[in-house]
C-alpha positions in Angstrom: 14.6 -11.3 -3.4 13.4 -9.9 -6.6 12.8 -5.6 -5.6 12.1 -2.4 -7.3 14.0 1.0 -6.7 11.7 4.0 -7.9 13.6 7.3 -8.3 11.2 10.3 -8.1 13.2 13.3 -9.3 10.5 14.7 -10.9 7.7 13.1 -8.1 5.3 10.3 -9.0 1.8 9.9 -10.5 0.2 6.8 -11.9 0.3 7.2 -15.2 4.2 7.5 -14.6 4.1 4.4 -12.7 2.4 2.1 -15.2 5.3 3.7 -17.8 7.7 2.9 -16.0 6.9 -0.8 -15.5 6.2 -0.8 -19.4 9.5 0.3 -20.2 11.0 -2.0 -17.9 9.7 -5.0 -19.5 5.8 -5.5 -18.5 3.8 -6.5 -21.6 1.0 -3.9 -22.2 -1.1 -6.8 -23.5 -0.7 -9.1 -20.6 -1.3 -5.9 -18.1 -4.5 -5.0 -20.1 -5.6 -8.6 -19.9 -5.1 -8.8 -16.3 -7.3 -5.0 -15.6 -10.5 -6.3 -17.9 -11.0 -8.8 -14.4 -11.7 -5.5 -13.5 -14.9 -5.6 -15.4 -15.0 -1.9 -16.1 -14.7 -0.5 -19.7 -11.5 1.0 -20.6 -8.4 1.0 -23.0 -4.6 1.3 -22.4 -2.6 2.8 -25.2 1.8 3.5 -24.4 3.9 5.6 -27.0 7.6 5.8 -26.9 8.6 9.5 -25.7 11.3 11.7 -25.1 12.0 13.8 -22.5 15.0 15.8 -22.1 16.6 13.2 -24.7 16.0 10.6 -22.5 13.2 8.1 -23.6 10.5 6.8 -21.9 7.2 5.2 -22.1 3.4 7.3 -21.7 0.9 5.2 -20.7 -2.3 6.9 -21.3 -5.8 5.5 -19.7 -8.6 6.0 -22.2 -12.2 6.0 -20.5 -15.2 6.9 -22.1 -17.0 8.0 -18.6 -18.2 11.6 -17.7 -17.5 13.2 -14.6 -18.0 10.6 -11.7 -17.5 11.3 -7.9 -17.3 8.0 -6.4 -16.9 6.6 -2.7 -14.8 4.2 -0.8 -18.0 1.4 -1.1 -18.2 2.0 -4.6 -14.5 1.1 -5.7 -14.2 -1.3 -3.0 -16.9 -3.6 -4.7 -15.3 -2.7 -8.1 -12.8 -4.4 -6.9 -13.8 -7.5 -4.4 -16.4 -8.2 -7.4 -13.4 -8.9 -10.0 -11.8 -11.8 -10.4 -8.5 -10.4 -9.7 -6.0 -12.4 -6.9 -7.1 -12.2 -3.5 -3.1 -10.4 -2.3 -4.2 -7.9 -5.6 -7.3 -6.9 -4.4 -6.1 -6.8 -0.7 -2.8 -4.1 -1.7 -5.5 -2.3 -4.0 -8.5 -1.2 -1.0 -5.4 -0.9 0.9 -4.3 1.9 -1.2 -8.0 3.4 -1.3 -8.5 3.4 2.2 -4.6 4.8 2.6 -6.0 7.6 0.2 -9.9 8.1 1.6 -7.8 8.5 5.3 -5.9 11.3 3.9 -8.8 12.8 2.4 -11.5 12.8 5.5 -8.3 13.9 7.6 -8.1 17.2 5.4 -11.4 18.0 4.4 -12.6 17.2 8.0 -15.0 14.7 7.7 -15.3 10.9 7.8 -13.4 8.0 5.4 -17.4 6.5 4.6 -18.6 10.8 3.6 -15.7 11.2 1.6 -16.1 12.0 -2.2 -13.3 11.3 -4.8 -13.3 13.2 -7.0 -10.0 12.8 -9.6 -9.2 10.0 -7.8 -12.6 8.3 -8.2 -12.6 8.6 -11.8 -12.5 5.4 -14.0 -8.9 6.4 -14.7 -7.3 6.6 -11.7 -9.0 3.7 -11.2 -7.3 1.4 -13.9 -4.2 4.0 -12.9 -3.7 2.4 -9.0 -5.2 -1.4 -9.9 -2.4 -1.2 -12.8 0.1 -0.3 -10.7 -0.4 -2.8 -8.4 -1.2 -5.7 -11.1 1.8 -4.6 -12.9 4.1 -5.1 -10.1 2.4 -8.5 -9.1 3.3 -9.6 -12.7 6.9 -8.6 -12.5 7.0 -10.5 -9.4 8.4 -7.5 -7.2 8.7 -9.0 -3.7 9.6 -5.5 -2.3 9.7 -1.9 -3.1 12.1 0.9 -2.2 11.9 4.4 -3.0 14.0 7.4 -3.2 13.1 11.0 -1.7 10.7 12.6 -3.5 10.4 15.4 -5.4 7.3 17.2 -4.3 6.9 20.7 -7.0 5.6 23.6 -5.6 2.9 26.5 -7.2 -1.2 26.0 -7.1 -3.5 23.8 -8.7 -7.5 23.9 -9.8 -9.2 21.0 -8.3 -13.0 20.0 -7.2 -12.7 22.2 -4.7 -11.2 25.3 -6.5 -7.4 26.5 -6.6 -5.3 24.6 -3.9 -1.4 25.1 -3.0 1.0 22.2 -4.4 1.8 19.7 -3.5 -1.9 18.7 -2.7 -3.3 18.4 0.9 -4.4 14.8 0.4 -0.5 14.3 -1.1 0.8 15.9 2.1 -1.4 14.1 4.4 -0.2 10.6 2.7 3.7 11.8 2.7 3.7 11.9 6.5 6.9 10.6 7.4 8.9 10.1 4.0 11.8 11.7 2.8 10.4 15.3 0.6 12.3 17.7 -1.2 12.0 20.4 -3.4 13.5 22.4 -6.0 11.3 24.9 -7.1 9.4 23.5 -9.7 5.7 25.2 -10.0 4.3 22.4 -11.5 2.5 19.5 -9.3 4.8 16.4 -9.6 3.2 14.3 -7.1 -0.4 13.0 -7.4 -2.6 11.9 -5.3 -2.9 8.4 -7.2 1.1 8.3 -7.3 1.4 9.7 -3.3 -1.3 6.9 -2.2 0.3 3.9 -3.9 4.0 4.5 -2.9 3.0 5.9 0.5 1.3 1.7 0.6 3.5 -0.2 -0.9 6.6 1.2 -0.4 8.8 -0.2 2.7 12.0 2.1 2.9 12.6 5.5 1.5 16.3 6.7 0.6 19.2 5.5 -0.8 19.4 2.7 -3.4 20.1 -0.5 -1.8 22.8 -3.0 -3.0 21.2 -4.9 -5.9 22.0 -6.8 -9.4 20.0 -4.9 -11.6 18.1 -6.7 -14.0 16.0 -3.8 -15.9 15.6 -0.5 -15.6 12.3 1.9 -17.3 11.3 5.0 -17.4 7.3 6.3 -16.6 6.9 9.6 -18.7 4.6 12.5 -17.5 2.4 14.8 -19.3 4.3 18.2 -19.1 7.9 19.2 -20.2 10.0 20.4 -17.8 12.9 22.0 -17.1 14.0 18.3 -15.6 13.8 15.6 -17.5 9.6 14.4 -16.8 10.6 10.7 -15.3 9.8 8.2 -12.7 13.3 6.1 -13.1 12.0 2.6 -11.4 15.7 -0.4 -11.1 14.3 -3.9 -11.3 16.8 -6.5 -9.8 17.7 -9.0 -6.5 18.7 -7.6 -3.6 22.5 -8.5 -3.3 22.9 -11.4 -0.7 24.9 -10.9 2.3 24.3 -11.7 6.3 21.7 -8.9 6.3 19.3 -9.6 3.8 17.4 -12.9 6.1 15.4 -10.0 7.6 13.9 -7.5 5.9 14.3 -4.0 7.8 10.6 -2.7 7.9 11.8 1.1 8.6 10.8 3.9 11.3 7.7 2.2 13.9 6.3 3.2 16.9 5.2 1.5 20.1 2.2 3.4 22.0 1.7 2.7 25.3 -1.7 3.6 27.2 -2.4 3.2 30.8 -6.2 2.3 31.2 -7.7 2.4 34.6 -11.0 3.8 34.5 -12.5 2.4 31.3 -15.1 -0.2 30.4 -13.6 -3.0 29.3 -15.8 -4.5 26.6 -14.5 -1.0 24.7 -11.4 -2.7 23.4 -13.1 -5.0 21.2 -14.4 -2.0 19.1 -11.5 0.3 20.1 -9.0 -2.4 18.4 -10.7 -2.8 15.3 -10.1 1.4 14.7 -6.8 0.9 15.6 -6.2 -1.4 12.9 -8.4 0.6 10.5 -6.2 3.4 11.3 -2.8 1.4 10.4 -2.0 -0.1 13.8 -0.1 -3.6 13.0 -0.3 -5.0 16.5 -3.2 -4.2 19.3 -2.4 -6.0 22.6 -3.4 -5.5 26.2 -1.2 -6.0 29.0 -1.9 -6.1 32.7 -0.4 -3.5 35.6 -0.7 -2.1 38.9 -1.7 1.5 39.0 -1.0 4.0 42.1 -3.0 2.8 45.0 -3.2 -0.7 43.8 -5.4 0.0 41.1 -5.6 -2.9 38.3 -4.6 -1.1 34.7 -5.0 -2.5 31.2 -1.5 -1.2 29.6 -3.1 -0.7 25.3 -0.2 -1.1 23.1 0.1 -0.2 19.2 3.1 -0.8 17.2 2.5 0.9 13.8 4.8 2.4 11.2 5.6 6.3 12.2 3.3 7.6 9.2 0.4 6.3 11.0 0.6 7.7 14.1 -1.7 10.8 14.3 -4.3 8.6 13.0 -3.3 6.5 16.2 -3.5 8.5 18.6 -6.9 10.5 17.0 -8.0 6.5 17.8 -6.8 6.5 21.7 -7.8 10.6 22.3 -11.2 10.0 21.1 -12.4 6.6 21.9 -10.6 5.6 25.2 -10.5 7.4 28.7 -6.7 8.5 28.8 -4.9 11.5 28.9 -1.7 11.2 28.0 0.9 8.5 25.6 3.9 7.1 25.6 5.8 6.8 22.6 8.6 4.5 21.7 10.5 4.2 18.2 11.8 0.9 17.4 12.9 -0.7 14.0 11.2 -3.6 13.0 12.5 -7.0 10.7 10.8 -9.5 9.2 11.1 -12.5 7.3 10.7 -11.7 3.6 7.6 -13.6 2.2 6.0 -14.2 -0.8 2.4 -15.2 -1.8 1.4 -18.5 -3.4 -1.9 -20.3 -4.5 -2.6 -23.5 -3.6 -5.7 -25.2 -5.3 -7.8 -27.9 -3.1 -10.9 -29.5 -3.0 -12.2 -26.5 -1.3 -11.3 -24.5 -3.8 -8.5 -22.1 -4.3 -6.6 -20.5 -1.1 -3.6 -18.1 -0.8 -0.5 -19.1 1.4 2.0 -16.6 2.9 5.3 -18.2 2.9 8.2 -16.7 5.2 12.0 -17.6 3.9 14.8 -17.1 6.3 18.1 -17.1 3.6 17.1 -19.6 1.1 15.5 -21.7 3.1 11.3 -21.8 4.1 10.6 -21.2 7.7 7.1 -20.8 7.8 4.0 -21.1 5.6 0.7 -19.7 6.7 -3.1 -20.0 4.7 -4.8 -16.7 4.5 -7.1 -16.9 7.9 -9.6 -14.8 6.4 -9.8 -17.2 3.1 -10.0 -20.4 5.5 -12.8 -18.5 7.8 -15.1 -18.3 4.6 -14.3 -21.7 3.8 -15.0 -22.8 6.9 -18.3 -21.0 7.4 -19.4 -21.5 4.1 -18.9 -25.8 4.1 -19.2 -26.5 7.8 -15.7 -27.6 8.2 -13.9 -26.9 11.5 -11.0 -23.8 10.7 -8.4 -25.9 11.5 -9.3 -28.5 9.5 -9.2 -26.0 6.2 -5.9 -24.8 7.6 -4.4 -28.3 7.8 -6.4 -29.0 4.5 -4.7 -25.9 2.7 -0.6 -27.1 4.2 -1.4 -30.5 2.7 -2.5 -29.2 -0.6 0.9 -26.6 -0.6 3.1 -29.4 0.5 1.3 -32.1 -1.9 2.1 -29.1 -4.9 5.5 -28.5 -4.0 4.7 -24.7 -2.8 7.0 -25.8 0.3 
């Protein structure tokens, strides 16, 4: 399995992320070819840099925009509206929503109200679809990260002079491995916060790998540190271990429902997911004197769980959770197109060792299909495994 390693000893922005990928062997061309799907007028200049006397590569982002505070709607359509992959766009409104959580969370009001205002600039923009573009062009399976270096001091935003690192950073760093050394500068941005905080699946050490390449994303400032996000590009050594992927810290929430409509779950489940649930299911119990219970439970990862539980406190009857922390493993995946005469679909496919054990067609690609042609959806599902077993994809 092909990962990346990002070491954030002086934090993460993206700027310093699209460096970094530079440096480790991503052609600036081919990235700047993949953003104009984008359909958004921009430029992408890198420079060789030293920092420290270490080199490293500066992306820089040049926009020709004013000021522009955007919302959620408007870079979501930015980006369903390009003709970028379907597994791209889906990591990149991911990261968005991540971010526009964190944001509504700390300026109390709602993910649709909230105003970017940095963030919704054209640059951060091309900063957080690059990032993620970049790494589907290296063909990074997986991502680890190390503790981050977080900086310390005040900084003027939108809303005036703010303590470092930046609420919206602090709200997306729930649960991951911080540290700091006293540097008054901000080192972590909200653009870098919100696209590790999504993509990344383990924070800490380095794991056993064969490293393959190795760049480094340079920052504006000079510091007293050397300004660089160090990112390793290799396969994940092989051993007994490495058929499942361990997917970190998660959470189990159990709910005991006895007094509560029950045509509330259909809209109750779709928050949860919204609010980073991975699994909503309903089991069935006896209560104390007989009573008939639903029994709600949520597996999510441990960063998500105050947005969780806000869910369960606000929109269901109960009083009280219980909380269970389990590790989770999966299958690692990867995600293939597959061209038929519906047109083109994406297929998940699950490898246990080096062998496939499962492949599955995007459901919500099929659904469209399906809808928009008439077809039955298992008919487009069994349409789309032909296709990938006709192409060789399994």
């Amino acid at each position: 399995m092909k990962i990346a390693y990002f070491q954030c000893t002086a934090g993460i922005s993206g700027d310093m992320i699209l460096g970094a990928l530079v440096d480790a062997g991503l052609k600036l061309d081919v990235l700047k070819n993949e953003l104009m799907k984008l359909k958004v007028p921009f430029d992408l200049k890198s420079k060789h840099v030293l920092k420290n006397g270490i080199g490293g590569t500066k992306v820089q982002v040049i926009v020709e925009e004013g000021h522009v505070h955007r919302h959620l709607s408007h870079i979501r359509t930015i980006v369903q509206e390009s003709e970028l992959g379907e597994k791209v766009k889906e990591d990149i409104i991911k990261i968005f929503t991540n971010l526009a959580e964190a944001e509504a969370k700390v300026h109390n009001t709602t993910v649709e109200a909230v105003h970017f205002h940095e963030v919704g600039a054209m640059d951060s923009i091309i900063d957080i679809c690059g990032a993620v573009i970049g790494l589907d062009l290296l063909k990074i399976e997986r991502i680890y990260c190390s503790p981050i270096h977080i900086g310390t001091g005040f900084t003027k935003c939108a809303h005036g002079i703010i303590p470092l690192p930046a609420p919206a950073v602090v709200q997306l760093l729930h649960g991951i491995k911080i540290y700091s050394k006293g540097v008054e500068k901000e080192l972590v941005t909200p653009t870098g916060a919100a696209v590790i905080s999504t993509l990344c699946s383990d924070f800490g050490e380095i794991p056993p790998m064969n490293m393959e390449s190795c760049g480094y994303g340079a920052g504006d400032r000079d510091l007293d540190i050397p300004n660089l996000l160090r990112i390793c590009i290799g396969q994940l050594e092989d051993n007994e271990n490495n058929n499942l992927a361990k997917e970190g810290e998660a959470v189990k929430i159990e709910v005991n429902i006895d007094d509560m409509n029950p045509q509330f779950y259909e809209y109750i489940s779709k928050k949860l997911f919204s609010a980073g649930a991975g699994d909503v299911y309903l089991q069935t119990a006896f209560m104390k004197k007989n009573r008939i219970a639903n029994i709600l439970c949520v597996n999510a990862c441990g960063a998500d769980m105050d947005s969780i539980l806000k869910v369960i406190f606000e929109e269901t009857t109960t009083i009280g959770v219980k909380v269970f922390n389990f590790h989770k493993y999966m299958l690692p995946y990867k995600v293939e197109k597959v061209n038929t005469d519906l047109g083109e679909f994406s297929v998940k496919i699950a490898f246990y060792g080096d062998k496939i054990s499962n492949i599955s067609p995007e459901y919500g690609e099929c659904c469209d299909k399906a809808e928009k042609y008439g077809i039955p959806i298992k008919k487009v599902y069994d349409m789309v495994k032909q296709a990938a077993a006709k192409q060789n994809i399994i």
